[in-house]
C-alpha positions in Angstrom: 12.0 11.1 15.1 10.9 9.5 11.8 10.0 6.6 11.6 11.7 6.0 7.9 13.9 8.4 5.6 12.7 7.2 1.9 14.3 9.4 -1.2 12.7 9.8 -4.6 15.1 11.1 -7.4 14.2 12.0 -11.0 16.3 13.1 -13.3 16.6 15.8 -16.2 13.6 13.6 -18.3 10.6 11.7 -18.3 9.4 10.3 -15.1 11.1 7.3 -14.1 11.6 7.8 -10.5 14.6 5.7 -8.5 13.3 5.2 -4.8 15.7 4.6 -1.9 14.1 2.9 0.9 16.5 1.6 3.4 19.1 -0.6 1.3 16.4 -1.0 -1.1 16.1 0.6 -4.5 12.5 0.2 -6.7 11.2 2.4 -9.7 8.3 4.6 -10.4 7.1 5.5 -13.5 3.5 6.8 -15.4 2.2 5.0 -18.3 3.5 6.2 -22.2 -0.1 8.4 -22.4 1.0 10.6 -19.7 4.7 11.0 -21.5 6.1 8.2 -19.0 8.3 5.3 -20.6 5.4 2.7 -18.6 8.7 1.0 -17.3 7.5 1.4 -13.2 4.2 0.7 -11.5 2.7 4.5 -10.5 2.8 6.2 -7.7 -1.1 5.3 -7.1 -0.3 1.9 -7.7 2.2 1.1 -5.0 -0.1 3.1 -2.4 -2.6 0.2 -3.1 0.8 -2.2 -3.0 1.5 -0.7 0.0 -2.3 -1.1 1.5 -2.9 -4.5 0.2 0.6 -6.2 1.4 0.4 -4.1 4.7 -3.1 -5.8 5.4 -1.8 -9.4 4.0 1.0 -9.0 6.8 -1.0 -7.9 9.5 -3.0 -10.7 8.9 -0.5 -13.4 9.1 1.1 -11.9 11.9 -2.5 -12.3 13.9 -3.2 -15.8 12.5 0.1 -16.4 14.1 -0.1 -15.7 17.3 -3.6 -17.0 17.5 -2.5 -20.4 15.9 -5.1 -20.5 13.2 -4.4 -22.2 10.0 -4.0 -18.9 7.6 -2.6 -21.0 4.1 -2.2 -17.5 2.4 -4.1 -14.0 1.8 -4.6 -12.7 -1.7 -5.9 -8.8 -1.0 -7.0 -7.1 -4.3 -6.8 -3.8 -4.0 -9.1 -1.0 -6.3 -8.5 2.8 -5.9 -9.7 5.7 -7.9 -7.7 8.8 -7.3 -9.4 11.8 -5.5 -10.6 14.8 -7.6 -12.1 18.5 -6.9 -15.3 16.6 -6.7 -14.3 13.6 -4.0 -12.3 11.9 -2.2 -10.0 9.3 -3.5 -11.0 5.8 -2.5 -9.3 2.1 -1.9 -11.7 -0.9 -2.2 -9.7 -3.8 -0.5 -11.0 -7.6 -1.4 -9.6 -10.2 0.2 -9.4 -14.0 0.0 -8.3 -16.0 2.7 -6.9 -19.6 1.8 -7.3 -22.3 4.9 -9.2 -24.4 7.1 -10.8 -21.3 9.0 -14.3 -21.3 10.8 -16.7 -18.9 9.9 -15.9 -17.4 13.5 -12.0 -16.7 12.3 -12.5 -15.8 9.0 -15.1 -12.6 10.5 -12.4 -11.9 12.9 -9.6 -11.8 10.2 -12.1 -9.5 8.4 -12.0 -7.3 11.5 -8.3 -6.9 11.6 -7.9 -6.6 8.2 -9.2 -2.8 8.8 -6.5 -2.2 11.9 -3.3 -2.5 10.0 -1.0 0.5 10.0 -1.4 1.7 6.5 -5.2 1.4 6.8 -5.3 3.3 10.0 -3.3 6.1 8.4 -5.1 6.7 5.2 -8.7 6.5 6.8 -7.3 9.2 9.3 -5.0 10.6 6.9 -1.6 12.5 7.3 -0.4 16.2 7.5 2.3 16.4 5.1 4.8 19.0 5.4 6.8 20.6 2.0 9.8 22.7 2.7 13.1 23.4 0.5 16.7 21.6 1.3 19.5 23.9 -0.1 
């Protein structure tokens, strides 16, 4: 059973994309050089949204539990998109705010690496394609 149903719907032009996610709606979009209106973050940009706020929560749900003083988490996330020549790459940065000891903030690096959207694109996914009528 899925986990999630998300639907993406473009329409006859351009392409801004409306995304249904639960009772949520957000846009997708390419910049104006690619023929998009710009009026969206890309599609590669809110895989890096997606990393980087996965990892920020992941974090605060271990400093948490193990009662450490986790102010706040600013992850910066880089990517370059894959190409005939490599594969595509996410560079995570991360700044942790707080009165953390050298011990915790190694450990926080540690776990930064174990949260669920991490795990699946070092592994990566099969992705199935097949026609609705």
């Amino acid at each position: 059973m899925p986990e999630a149903v998300v639907t993406a719907h473009l329409g006859a032009s351009n392409f801004h994309v409306t995304v249904q996610a639960r009772q949520h709606r957000f846009f997708v979009d390419e910049p104006d050089a690619v023929g998009g209106g710009d009026r969206a973050a890309k599609p590669g940009e809110l895989l890096a949204g997606a990393l980087g706020s996965c990892t920020a929560i992941t974090l605060r749900m271990y400093a948490d539990r193990k009662g450490w003083p986790l102010a706040g988490v600013l992850v910066a996330v880089d990517y370059e998109a894959a190409s005939a020549a490599r594969r595509g790459q996410f560079m995570c940065r991360l700044r942790l705010d707080g009165n953390l000891d050298a011990a915790q903030r190694s450990r926080l690096l540690e776990i930064a690496a174990r949260c669920p959207v991490h795990r699946l694109l070092a592994a990566g996914a099969d992705v199935a394609t097949s026609l609705d009528d």
